[in-house]
C-alpha positions in Angstrom: 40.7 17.6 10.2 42.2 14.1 10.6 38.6 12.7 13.5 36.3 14.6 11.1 37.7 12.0 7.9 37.6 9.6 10.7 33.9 10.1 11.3 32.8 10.8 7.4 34.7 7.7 6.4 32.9 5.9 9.6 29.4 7.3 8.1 30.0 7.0 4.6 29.4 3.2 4.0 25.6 3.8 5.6 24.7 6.0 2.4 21.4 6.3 1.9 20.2 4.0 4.6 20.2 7.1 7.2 17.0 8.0 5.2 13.5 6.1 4.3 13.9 7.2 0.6 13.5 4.0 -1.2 10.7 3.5 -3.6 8.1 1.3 -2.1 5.3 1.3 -4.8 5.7 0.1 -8.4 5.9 4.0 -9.8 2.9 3.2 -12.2 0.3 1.8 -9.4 0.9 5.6 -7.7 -2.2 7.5 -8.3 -5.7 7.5 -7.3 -7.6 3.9 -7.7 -11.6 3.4 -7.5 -12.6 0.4 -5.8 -14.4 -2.0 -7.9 -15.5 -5.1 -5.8 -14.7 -6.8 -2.3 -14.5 -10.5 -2.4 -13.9 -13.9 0.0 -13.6 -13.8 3.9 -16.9 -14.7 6.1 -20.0 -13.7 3.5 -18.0 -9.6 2.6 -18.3 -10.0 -1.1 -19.7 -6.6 -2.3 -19.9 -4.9 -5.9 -19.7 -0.9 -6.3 -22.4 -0.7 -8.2 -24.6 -2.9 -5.3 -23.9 -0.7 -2.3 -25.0 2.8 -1.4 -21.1 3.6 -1.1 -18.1 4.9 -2.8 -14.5 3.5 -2.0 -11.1 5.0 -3.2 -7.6 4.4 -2.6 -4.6 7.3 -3.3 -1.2 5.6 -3.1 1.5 7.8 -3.0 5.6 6.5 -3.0 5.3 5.8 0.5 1.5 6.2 2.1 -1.5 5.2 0.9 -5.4 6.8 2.3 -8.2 4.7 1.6 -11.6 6.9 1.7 -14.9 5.6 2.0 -17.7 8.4 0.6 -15.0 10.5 0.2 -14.2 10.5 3.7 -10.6 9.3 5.3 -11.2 5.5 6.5 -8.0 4.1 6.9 -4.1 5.9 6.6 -1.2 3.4 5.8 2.5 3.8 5.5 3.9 1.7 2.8 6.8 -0.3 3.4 8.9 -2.6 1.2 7.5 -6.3 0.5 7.9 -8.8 2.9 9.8 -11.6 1.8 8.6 -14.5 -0.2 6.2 -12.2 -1.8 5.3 -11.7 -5.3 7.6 -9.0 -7.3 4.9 -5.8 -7.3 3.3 -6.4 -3.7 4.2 -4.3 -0.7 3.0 -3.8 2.8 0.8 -1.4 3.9 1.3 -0.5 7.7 -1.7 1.2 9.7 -1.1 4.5 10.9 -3.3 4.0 13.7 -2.7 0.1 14.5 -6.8 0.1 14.2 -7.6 -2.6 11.9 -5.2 -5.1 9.8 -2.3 -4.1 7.5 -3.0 -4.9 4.2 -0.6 -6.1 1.2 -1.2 -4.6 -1.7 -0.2 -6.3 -5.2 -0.4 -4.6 -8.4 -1.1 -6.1 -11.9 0.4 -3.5 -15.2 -1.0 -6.1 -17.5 -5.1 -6.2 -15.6 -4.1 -2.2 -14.1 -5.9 -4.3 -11.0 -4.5 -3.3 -7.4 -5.6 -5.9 -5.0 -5.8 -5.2 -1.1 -5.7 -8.5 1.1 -5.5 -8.7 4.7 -1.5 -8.9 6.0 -2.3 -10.4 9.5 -6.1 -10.6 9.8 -8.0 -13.9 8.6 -11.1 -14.7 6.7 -11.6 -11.0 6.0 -12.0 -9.9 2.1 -9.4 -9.1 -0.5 -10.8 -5.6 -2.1 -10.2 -5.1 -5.9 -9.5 -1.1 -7.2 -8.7 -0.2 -10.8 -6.9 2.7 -11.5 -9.1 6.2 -11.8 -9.4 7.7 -15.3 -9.2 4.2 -17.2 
């Protein structure tokens, strides 16, 4: 009795940190978002309505699938912010490490969700508002 209150009390002070349970994702950007434009890097600047393609993003608590004619593109995890970031950014890790990890930042007041490039340079920051609105 006396090593297993040893152990719990050894165990005890990690709470929650044994598990990735922490929201990642401002609770109101989860959901389903329609892209709406691409703009900046080297020449990328695209407008939904001016291409022959459909973009989506579905962000859940802690992954996010980005779909490109309905069709899986790119699968992230989402992890917290990195520091020195703005309040409702976080980071959005490649499942595949094919491509750049993106940092996503959401706007309540716009409902805007803005993708930029978390390692890549002069590629384009993609703009999505949130399905249904």
């Amino acid at each position: 009795m006396r090593k297993l209150l040893i152990v719990l009390l050894l165990i005890a002070p990690l709470g929650c940190d044994l598990f990735e349970n922490e929201q990642t994702v401002p609770v109101a950007a989860i959901g389903e978002w329609k892209w709406t434009h691409s703009a900046g890097g080297w020449g990328n600047n695209a407008d939904a309505d001016s291409v022959d393609y459909t973009m989506k993003l579905t962000l859940y608590a802690q992954e996010a699938i980005w779909y490109r004619n309905d069709e899986i593109m790119y699968e992230f995890w989402v992890r917290e912010k990195k520091k020195g970031w703005q309040e409702n950014s976080f980071y959005m890790k490649l499942k595949d490490d094919k491509g750049c990890d993106m940092r996503g930042s959401y706007n309540s007041e716009e409902n805007l969700l803005t993708l930029s490039s978390a390692g890549c340079t002069d590629l384009p920051s993609h703009y999505f508002k949130k399905a249904g609105d």
